[in-house]
C-alpha positions, -999 to +999 in steps of 0.1 A: +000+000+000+010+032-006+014+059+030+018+096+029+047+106+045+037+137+076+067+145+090+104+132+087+127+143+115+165+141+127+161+133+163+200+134+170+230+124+158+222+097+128+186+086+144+154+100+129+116+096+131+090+094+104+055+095+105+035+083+079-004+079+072-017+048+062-044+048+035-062+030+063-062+026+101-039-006+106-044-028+139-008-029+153+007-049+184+039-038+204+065-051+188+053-056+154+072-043+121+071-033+088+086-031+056+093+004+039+105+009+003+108+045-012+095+045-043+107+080-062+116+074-099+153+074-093+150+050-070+125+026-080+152-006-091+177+011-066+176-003-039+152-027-052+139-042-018+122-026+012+138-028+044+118-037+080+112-012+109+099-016+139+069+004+146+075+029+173+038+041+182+007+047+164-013+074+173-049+083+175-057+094+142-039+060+129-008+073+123+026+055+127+058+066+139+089+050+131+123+053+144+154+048+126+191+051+128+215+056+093+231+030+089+233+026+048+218+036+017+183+027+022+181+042+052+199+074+038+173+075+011+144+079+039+165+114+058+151+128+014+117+118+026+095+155+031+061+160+041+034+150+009+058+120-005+047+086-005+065+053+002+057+014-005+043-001+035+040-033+041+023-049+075+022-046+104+037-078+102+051-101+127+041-116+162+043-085+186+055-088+225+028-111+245+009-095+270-016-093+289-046-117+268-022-116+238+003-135+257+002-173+258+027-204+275+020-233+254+030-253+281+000-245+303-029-274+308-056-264+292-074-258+322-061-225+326-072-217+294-104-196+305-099-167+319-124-136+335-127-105+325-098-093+345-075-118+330-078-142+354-080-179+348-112-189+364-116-223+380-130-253+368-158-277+383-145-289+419-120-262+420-123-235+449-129-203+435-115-180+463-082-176+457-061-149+457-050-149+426-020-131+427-006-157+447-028-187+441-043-192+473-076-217+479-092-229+509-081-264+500-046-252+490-029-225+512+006-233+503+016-206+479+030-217+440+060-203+432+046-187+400+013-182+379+009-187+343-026-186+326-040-191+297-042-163+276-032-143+306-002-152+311+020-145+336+012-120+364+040-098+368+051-087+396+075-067+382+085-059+340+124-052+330+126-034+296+161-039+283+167-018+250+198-006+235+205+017+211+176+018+180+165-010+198+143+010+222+123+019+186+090-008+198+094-002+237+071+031+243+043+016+226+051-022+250+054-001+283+023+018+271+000-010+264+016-027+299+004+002+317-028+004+301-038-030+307-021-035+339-015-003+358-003-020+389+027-040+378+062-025+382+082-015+349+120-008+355+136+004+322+175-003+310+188+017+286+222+014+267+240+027+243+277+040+229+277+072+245+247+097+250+238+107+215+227+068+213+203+067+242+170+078+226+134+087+240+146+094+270+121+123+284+092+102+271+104+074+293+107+095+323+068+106+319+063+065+317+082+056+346+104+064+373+129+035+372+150+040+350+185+031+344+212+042+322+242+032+307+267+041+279+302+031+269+322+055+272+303+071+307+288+099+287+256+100+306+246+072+331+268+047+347+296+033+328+293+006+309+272-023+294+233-022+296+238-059+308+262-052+336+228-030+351+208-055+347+232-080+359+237-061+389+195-056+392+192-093+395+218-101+418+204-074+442+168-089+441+183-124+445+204-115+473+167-100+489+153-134+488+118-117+480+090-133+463+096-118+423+077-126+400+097-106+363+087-102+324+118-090+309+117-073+273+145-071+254+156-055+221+189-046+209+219-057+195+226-097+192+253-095+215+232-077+242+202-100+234+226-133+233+239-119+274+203-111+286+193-145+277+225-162+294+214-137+323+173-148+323+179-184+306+166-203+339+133-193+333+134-200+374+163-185+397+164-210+421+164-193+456+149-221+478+154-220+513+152-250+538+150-245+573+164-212+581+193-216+558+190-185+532+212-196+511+204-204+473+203-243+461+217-247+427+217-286+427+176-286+428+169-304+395+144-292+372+121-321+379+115-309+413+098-282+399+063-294+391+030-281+383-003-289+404-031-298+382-047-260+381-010-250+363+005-236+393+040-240+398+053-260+433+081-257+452+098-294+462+092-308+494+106-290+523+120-258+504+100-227+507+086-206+481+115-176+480+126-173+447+127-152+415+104-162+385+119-149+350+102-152+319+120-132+285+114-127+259+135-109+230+133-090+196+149-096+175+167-075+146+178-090+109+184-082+074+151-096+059+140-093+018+102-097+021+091-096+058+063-127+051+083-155+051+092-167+016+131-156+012+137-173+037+168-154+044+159-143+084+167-175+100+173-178+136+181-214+153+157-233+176+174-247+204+153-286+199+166-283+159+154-264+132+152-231+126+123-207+127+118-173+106+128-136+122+098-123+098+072-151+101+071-166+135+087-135+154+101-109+158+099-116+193+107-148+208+102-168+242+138-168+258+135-207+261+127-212+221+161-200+204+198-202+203+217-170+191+253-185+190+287-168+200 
């Protein structure tokens, strides 16, 4: 389809945004992308495919805002782009971040699969239904799970990390928006990284999101010296030391390298920080078959260990050179960690932590 371009902006340094209007109102989900061709007459074989974009925000009147950084020619060619040109859109296209009802564990029993209005997987037949479902608490079960995943609620956050570095915070605004929208009470703690200050993007518009937020650049610039994943690093090793009951979505989008060290960060989708007795001390030897689900999908804690631990789930966006953003190049490949591969364009962006391998 063809979108009017509105307004085409450096932000600083090489980073832009560009708005464009849709012939038509599109239904996006954080995290989704598209792909943008200009289409001028001296450009119309050169370059000769569109490039993707994550989609920053859309705005009331059905706009879209993207965000990009100059990196080559096709790029360059959008910094020409004025007010009244058109370009070649395709999408949105892709899976978006899961959240609230759009997020799903395929892992669940089914029987979590119903959920309330609130997002709350309801009970079934024989089931108390007065728990406290933050917690999982019935009558007939007042030992608390160590986590809760429903259905298409997913899991209940008690707190959400948004990792982003560089370009890579391009789809987070519109995720923490939609997070606070549909769950104003959860937590959002935001890491941001990149080379030095002219790198580290949106910042203001963060600040009037949240108030925890962290960052980092290379060189010390602004922020606290060093790598994005040293703060979050740190982060977690504070919590874990607290022994507190933490229940954590973390976001991720960035670099591969940053992505590959958040995952090696988050990868047990469980930080093991059992107690037993009045020893506080964390028990890596628990195997993961300890770690077992009752038959209403909550997770329990092995016998004689109490329920002090960290729950991570992650999930991660990823970035790749891509020709036609549906699936049929077959040029985005990214590995499954059970074999295969699966398709950056097709069956993400965004990926479950669990579900991928990004190599060395």
């Amino acid at each position: 389809m063809k979108a009017r371009v509105f307004s085409n902006s450096c932000l600083q340094g090489q980073y832009f945004k560009l708005i464009i209007l849709p012939p038509v109102r599109l239904h996006i989900l954080p995290g989704q992308f598209v792909m943008i061709r200009v289409t001028s007459s001296d450009t119309i074989t050169d370059p000769l495919l569109s490039r993707p974009f994550s989609i920053h925000r859309q705005a009331m009147d059905g706009s879209i805002e993207i965000l990009y950084k100059v990196v080559g020619k096709g790029t360059d060619l959008l910094t020409h782009l004025r007010k009244g040109d058109y370009i070649e859109l395709l999408g949105p296209l892709g899976n978006g971040f899961p959240i609230g009802e759009n997020k799903r564990d395929k892992n669940v029993p089914p029987i979590l699969d119903n959920v309330d209005r609130r997002g709350f997987p309801t009970p079934q037949d024989g089931i108390a239904d007065e728990p406290l479902m933050s917690r999982g608490l019935t009558k007939e079960n007042e030992n608390p799970p160590l986590s809760l995943r429903g259905g298409m609620g997913g899991v209940f956050s008690d707190e959400t990390l948004i990792i982003a570095g560089g370009i890579g915070i391009a789809p987070m605004l519109c995720l923490i928006e939609t997070i606070k929208s549909s769950n104003p009470e959860t937590t959002i703690k935001v890491f941001l990284g990149g080379r030095g200050q002219e790198d580290l993007l949106c910042v203001e518009e963060l600040k009037s999101l949240t108030s925890n937020i962290f960052l980092t650049t290379n060189d010390g610039s602004i922020g606290t010296k060093g790598y994005v994943t040293d703060a979050l690093h740190e982060y977690l090793h504070k919590i874990n030391s607290d022994g507190a009951h933490t229940r954590i979505t973390v976001y991720a989008c960035g670099p591969t390298p940053m992505l590959r060290k958040v995952l090696e960060l988050t990868e047990r989708q469980t930080i093991q920080c059992f107690t037993k007795g009045h020893e506080n001390q964390q028990d890596k030897n628990v195997p993961p078959i300890l770690i077992e689900m009752d038959r209403r999908g909550f997770l329990t804690p092995p016998e004689g260990f109490s329920d002090e631990h960290i729950s991570i789930e992650t999930y991660v966006s990823l970035e790749s050179a891509m020709a036609c953003g549906i699936g049929l190049c077959m040029g985005c490949v990214v590995k499954k960690k059970d074999n295969g591969y699966l398709l950056v364009c097709k069956d993400g962006p965004v990926f479950k932590g669990d579900e991928i391998e990004l190599g060395t």
